[in-house]
Every structure is written in C-alpha cells, then in structure tokens.
VOBA-1610 file (N, C-alpha, C; in pm, whole numbers, padded with zeros to 5 digits, always signed):
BEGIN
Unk-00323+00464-01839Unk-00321+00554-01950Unk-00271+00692-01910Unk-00270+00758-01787Unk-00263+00844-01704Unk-00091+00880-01756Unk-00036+00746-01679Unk+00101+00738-01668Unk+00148+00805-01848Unk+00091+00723-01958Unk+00134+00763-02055Unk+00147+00849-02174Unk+00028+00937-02107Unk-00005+01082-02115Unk+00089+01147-02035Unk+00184+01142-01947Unk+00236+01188-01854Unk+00378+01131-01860Unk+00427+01052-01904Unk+00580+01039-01943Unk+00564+00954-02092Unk+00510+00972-02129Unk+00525+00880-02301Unk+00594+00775-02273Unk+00721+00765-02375Unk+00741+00640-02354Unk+00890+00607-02229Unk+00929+00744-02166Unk+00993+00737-02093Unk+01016+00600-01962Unk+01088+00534-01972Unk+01055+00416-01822Unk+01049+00496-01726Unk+01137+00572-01705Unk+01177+00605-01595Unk+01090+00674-01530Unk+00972+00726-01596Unk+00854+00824-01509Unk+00741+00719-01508Unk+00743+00622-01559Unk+00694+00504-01507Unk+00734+00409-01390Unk+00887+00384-01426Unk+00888+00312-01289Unk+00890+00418-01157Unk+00895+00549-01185Unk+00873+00650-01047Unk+00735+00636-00973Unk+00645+00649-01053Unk+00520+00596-01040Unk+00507+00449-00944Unk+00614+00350-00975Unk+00580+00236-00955Unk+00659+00255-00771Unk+00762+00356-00807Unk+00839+00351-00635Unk+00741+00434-00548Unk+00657+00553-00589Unk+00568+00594-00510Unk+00470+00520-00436Unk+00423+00452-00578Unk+00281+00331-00492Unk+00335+00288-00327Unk+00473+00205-00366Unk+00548+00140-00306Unk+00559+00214-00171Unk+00618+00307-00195Unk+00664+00353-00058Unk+00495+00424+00012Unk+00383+00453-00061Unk+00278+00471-00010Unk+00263+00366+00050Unk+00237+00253+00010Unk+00256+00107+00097Unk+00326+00094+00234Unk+00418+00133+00221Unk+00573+00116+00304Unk+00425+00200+00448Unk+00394+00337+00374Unk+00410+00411+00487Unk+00288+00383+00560Unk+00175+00322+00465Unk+00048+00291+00537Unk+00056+00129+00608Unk+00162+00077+00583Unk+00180-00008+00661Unk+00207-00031+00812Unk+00333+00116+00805Unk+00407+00118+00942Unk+00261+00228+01054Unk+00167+00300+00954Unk+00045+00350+01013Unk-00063+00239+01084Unk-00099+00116+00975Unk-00178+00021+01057Unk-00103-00028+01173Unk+00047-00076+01167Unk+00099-00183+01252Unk+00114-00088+01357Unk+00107+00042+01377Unk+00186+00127+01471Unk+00037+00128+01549Unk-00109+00151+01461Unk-00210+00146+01513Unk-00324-00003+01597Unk-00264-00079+01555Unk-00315-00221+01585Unk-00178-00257+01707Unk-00061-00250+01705Unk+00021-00304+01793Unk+00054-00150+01914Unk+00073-00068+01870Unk+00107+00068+01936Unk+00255+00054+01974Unk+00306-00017+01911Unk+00476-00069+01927Unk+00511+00015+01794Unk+00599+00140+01841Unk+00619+00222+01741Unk+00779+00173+01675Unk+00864+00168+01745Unk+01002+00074+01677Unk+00963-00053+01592Unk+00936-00138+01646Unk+00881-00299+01611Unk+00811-00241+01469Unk+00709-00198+01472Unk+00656-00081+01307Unk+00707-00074+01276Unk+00778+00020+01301Unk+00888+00089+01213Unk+01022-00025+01137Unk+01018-00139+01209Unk+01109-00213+01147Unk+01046-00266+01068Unk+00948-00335+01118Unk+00882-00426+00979Unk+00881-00370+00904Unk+00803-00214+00869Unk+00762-00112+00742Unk+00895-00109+00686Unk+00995-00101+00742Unk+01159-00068+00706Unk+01190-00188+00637Unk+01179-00330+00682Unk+01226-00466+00644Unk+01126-00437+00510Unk+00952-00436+00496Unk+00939-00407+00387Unk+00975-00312+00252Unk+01013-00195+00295Unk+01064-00114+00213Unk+01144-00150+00155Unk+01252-00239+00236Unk+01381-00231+00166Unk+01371-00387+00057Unk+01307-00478+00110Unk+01295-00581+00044Unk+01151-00692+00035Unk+01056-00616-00060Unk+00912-00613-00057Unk+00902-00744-00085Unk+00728-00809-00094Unk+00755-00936-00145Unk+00746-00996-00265Unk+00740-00886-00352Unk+00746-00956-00458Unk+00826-00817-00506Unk+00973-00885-00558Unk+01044-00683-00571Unk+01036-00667-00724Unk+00986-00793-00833Unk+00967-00715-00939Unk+00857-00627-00953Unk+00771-00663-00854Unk+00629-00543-00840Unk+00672-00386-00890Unk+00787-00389-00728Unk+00880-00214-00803Unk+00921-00211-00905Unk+01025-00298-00957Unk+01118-00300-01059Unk+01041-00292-01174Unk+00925-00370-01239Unk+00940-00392-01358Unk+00755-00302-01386Unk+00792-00216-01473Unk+00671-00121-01499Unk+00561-00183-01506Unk+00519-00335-01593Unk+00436-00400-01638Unk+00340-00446-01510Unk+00404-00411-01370Unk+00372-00552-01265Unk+00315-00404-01149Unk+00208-00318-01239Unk+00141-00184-01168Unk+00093-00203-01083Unk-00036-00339-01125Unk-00097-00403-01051Unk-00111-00462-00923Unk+00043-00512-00901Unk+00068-00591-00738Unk+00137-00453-00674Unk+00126-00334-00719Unk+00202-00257-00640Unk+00057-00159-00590Unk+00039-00151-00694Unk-00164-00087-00657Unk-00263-00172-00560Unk-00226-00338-00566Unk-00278-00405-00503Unk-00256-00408-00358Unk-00130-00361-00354Unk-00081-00364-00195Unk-00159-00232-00105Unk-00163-00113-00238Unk-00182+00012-00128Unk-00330-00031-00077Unk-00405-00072-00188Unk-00512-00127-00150Unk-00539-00218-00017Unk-00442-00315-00024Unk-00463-00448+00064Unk-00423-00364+00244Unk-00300-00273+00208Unk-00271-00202+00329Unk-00426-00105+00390Unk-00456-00064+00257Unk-00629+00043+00290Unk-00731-00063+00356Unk-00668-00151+00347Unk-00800-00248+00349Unk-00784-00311+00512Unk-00676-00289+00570Unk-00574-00350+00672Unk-00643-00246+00794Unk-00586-00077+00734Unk-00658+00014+00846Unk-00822+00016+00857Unk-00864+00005+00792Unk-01045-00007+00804Unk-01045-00078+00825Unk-00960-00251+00856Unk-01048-00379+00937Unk-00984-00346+01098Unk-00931-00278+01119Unk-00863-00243+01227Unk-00935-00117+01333Unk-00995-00054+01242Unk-01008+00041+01285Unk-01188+00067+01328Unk-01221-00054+01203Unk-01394-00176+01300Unk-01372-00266+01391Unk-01245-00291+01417Unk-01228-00409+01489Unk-01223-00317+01624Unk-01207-00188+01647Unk-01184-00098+01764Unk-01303-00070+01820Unk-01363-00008+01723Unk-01506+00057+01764Unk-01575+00025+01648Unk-01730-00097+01636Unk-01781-00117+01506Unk-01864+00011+01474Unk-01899+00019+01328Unk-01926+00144+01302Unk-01996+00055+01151Unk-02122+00132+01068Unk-02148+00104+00948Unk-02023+00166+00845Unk-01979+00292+00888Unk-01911+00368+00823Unk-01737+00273+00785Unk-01734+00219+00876Unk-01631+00159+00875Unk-01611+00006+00852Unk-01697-00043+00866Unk-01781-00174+00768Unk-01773-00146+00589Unk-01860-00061+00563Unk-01879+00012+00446Unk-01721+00015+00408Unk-01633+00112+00419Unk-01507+00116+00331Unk-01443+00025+00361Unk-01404-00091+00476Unk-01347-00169+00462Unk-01386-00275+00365Unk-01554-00266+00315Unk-01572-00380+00182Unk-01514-00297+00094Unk-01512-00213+00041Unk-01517-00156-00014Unk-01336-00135-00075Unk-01277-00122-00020Unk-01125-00142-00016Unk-01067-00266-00016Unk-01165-00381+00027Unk-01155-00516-00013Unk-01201-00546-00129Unk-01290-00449-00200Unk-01318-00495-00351Unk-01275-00434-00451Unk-01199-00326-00369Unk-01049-00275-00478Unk-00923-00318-00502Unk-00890-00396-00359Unk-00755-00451-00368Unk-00782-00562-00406
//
C-alpha cells in the first residue's frame, strides 16, 4: 500500500521498488558468501551471475511478483544469521535467525 501512496498508478516507481529489493538481495548475498567462504572474487561472481540473471527474473520484471523479491531479501537475512550461529552459537543469533526464517 506504501508503494501506492508513493507512485499511484505509475509502473515505473513500482517496478523501481521491485529492482531495489533485488539488488538488496544481490548485495546481501555477495556479504553472506564472502562471509561463510572468505573467497572474495568467487562472491563476487556468483552475487554478479545472480544480479544479472536471478532465478526467477519475472520476480524483477513484473510488479505483481513483490513477494518472491521480498522473499529473497528475507531468505538472504536468513542465510547471514544461520552463518553467523554456525560461527559462534549465541541465543541472540538463534533468535533472529528464526525469526528471519518466519519472515521469508
């Protein structure tokens, strides 16, 4: 509803919306893989291979499909907190990783 208070019926400030999620994705991706592998190129490609050709690309493309693009930043949030208990366990880090698993 946010979005349509904020560009009416414009697409185009909708699907902007939809490339932000996206590339938030992109970037918390190449953050877990860079943090779980410490292979900063190898990251950087995959995050790159995703950017450029995601897996599901009407997610970006088509305004209606908010959901799998919100779902990802999530699933990526959800990626650094199992990673980041898997280092050093912690309640704190238990805690938001359910927690980011019951958002994405």
């Amino acid at each position: 509803m946010l979005d349509c208070q904020l560009y009416g019926l414009n697409a185009g400030g909708h699907h902007l919306t939809n490339v932000i999620l996206h590339t938030i994705s992109v970037l918390l991706l190449f953050l877990v893989l860079k943090q779980m592998t410490g292979a900063l190129w190898q990251s950087a490609f995959v995050a790159a291979l995703f950017a450029i050709h995601p897996l599901h690309v009407e997610s970006v493309a088509w305004i209606a499909e908010r959901k799998d693009v919100l779902s990802a930043v999530f699933f990526m949030l959800t990626l650094a907190a199992y990673a980041r208990y898997a280092r050093a366990p912690s309640q704190l880090d238990i805690c938001s990783w359910r927690c980011f698993s019951l958002l994405g």
